[in-house]
C-alpha positions in Angstrom: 0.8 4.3 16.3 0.9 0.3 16.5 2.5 -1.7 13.4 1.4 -5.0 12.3 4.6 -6.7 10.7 6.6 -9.7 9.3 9.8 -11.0 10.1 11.5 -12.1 6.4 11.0 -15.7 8.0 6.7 -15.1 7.7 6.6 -15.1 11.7 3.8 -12.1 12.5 5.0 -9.1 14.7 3.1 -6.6 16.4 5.3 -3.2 17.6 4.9 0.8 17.8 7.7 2.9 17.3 9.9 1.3 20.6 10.0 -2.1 19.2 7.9 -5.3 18.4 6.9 -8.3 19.9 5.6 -11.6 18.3 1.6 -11.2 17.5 1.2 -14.7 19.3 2.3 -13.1 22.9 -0.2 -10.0 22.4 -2.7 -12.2 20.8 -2.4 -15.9 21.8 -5.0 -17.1 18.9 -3.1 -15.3 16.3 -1.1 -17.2 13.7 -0.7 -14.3 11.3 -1.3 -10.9 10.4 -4.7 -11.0 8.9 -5.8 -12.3 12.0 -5.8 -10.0 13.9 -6.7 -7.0 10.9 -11.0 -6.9 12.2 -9.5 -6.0 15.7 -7.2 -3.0 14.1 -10.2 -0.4 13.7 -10.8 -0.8 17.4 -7.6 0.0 18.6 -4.3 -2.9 19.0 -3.2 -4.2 22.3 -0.5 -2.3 23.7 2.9 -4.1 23.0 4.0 -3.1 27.0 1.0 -6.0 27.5 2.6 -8.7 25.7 4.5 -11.9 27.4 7.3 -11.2 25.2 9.8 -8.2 25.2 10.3 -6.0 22.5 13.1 -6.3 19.9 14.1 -3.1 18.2 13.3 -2.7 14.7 16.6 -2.1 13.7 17.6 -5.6 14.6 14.5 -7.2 12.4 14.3 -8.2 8.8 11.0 -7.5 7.7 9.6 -9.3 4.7 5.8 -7.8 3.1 3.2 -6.9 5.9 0.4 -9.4 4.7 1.7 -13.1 3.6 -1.8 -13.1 1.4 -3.3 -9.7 0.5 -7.0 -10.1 -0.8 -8.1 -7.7 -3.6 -5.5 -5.4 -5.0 -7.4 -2.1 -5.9 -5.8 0.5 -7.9 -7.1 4.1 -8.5 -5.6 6.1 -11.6 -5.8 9.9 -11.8 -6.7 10.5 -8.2 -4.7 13.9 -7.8 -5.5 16.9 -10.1 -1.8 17.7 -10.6 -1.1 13.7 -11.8 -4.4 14.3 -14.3 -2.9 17.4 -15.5 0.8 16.2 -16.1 -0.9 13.0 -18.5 -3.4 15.8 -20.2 -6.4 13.5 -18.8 -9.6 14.6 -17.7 -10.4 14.2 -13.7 -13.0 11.2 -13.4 -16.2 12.2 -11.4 -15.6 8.8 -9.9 -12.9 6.6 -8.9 -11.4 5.3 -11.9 -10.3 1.5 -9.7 -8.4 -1.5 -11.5 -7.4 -4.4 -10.2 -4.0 -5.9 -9.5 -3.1 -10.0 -9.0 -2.0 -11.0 -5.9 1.0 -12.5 -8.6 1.9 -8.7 -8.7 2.8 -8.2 -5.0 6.4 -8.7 -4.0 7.7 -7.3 -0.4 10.8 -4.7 0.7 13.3 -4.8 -1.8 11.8 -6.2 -4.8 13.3 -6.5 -6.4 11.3 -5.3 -9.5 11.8 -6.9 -12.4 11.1 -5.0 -15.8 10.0 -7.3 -18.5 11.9 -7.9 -21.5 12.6 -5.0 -24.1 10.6 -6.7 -27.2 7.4 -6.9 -24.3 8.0 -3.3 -22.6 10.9 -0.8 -22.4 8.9 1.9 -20.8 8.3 1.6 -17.1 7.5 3.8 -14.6 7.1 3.5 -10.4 4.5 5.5 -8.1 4.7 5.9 -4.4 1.7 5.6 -3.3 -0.8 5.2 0.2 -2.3 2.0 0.6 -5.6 1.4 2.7 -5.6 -2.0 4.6 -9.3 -3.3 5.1 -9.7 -4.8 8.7 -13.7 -5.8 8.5 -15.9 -7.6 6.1 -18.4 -4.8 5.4 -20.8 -4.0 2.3 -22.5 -0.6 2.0 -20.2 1.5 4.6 -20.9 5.4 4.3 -17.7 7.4 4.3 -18.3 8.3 8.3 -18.4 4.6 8.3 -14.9 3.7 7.1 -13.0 4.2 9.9 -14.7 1.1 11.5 -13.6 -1.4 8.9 -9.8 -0.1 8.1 -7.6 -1.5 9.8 -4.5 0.6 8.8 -2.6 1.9 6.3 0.4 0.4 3.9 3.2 2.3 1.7 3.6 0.8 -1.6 4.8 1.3 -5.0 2.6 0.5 -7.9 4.4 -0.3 -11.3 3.3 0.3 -14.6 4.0 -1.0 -18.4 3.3 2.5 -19.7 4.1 1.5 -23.0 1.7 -1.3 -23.3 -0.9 1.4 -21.4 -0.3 4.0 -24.3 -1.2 1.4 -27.0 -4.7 0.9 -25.8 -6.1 1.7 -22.2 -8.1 -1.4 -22.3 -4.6 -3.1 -22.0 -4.5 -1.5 -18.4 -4.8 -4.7 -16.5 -2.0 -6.6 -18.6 0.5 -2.9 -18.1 -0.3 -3.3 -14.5 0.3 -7.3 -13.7 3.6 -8.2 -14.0 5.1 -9.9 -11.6 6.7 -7.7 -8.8 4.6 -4.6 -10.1 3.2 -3.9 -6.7 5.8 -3.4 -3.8 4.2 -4.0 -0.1 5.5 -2.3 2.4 7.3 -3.8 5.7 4.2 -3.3 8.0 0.5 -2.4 8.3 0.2 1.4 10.7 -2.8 1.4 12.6 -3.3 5.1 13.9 -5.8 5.8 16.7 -9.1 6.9 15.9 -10.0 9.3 13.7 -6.2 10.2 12.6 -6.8 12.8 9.8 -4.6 11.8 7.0 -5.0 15.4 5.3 -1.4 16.6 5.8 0.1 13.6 4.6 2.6 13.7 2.1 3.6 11.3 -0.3 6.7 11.0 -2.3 8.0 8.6 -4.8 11.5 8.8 -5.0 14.3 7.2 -7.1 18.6 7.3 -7.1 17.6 9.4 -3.9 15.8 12.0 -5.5 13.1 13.2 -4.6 10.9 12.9 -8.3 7.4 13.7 -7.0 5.2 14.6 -4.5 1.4 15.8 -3.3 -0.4 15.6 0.1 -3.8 13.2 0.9 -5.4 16.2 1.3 -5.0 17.0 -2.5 -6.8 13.9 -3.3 -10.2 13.8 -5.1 -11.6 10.7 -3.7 -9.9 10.7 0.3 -9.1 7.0 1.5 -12.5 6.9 3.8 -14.1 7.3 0.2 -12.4 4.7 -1.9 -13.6 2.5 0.8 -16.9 3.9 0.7 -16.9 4.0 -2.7 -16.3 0.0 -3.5 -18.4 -1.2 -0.7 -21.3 -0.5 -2.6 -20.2 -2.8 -5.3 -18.9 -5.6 -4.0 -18.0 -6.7 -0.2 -14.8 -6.0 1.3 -12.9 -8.4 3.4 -10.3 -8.2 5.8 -6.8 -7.8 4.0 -8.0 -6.3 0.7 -5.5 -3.2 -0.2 -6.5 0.0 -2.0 -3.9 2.0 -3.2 -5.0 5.2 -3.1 -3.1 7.1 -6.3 0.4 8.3 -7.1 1.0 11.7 -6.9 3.7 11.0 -10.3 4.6 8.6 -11.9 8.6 7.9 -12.9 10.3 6.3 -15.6 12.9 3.8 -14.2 15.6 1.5 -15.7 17.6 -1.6 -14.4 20.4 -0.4 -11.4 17.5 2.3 -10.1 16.6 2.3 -6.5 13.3 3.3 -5.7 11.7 4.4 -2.7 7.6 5.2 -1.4 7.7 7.5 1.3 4.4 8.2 3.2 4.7 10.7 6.1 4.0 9.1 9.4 2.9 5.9 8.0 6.3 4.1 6.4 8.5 3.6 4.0 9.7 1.2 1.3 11.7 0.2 -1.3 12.9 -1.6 -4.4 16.1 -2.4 -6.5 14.7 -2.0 -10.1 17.0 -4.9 -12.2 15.7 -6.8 -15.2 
């Protein structure tokens, strides 16, 4: 596995799981992240080939993986069990949103809930996040492995109040400012990694509040990306999150945490 990071300071990182070293001494041309994101599908330099030594991750502060994400997907009911627990029907399609790049805050939030008199009824989702590495426009799922570049953990935030009023108020229960938590890097797995097994878990005060595997997923990640590329083009740093397996009612003082097995973690103080 090779990671695609941040330092807190903006400087781009690339590592695996001995290290990282700055993305200018693997890839001299490289002045950030999305740079390098079209090479990502194709494999990433090996850090051992850099001109710089590595620095263990321990020893980094790591701000949000992409300084300027593109398109901020969302997908709502995209595990039966989530469907069943809010009495909704499984859409035959993706049921997508979109998110404002406004939204995105990095590790640690923090999250800020909006005031009582606009929402008092939050909730958090763990969820996988699919990095696009390729500008691309009517890729078949077999396809999608050449334009993703990697995957993200994230947590998605919703106004659920607000959402319960009307569902066409989805996008303003979903756009908050620091409703959308990036995760610290971008994991590029080798070719063909089978994401199947992967479990997800949203988890808050250290509990864990819910969980699901990829496998369990109506529309895979290689299908969302399918999916979307037939109706409009995708560019390199667009994020799909991929659905929550639950989502969790939080209040100010909660510390929440998206765990994705063998891709990352990441986490947010909830305050207000």
């Amino acid at each position: 596995m090779r990671y695609l990071a941040r330092r807190a300071d903006g400087s781009p990182l690339l590592g695996d799981d001995d290290g990282f070293v700055p993305l200018a001494a693997a890839y001299p041309a490289a002045s950030s992240v999305r740079d390098v994101l079209p090479a990502a599908p194709g494999g990433l330099t090996d850090p051992d080939e850099a001109s710089a030594g590595r620095v263990a991750r321990d020893s980094l502060t790591l701000g949000p993986a992409l300084a300027d994400p593109g398109k901020l997907f969302g997908i709502g009911l995209n595990y039966a069990d989530h469907a069943a627990d809010l009495s909704e029907t499984t859409p035959d399609e993706p049921a997508s949103f979109f998110k404002p790049g406004t939204a995105a805050t990095g590790p640690g939030g923090p999250i800020r809930l909006p005031p009582t008199d606009v929402s008092d009824q939050v909730t958090v989702e763990a969820e996988l996040a699919v990095v696009i590495g390729r500008t691309c426009r009517n890729v078949s799922v077999e396809e999608a492995d050449d334009v993703i570049a990697g995957y993200l953990p994230v947590i998605d935030v919703t106004a659920e109040d607000i959402l319960q009023r009307n569902p066409r108020f989805l996008t303003r229960a979903k756009s908050f400012d620091t409703f959308l938590v990036i995760g610290p890097h971008v994991a590029v797995p080798g070719p063909g990694r089978d994401l199947a097994d992967v479990e997800v878990r949203t988890v808050v005060d250290g509990e864990v509040a819910a969980r699901n595997v990829v496998g369990n997923m109506h529309f895979s990640p290689r299908a969302l990306v399918a999916f979307h590329s037939e109706v409009m083009t995708l560019e390199p740093g667009d994020v799909i999150s991929t659905g929550t397996p639950g989502a969790v009612p939080v209040d100010p003082g909660d510390h929440v945490r998206a765990e994705v097995d063998g891709i990352g973690c990441v986490a947010a103080d909830v305050v207000r």
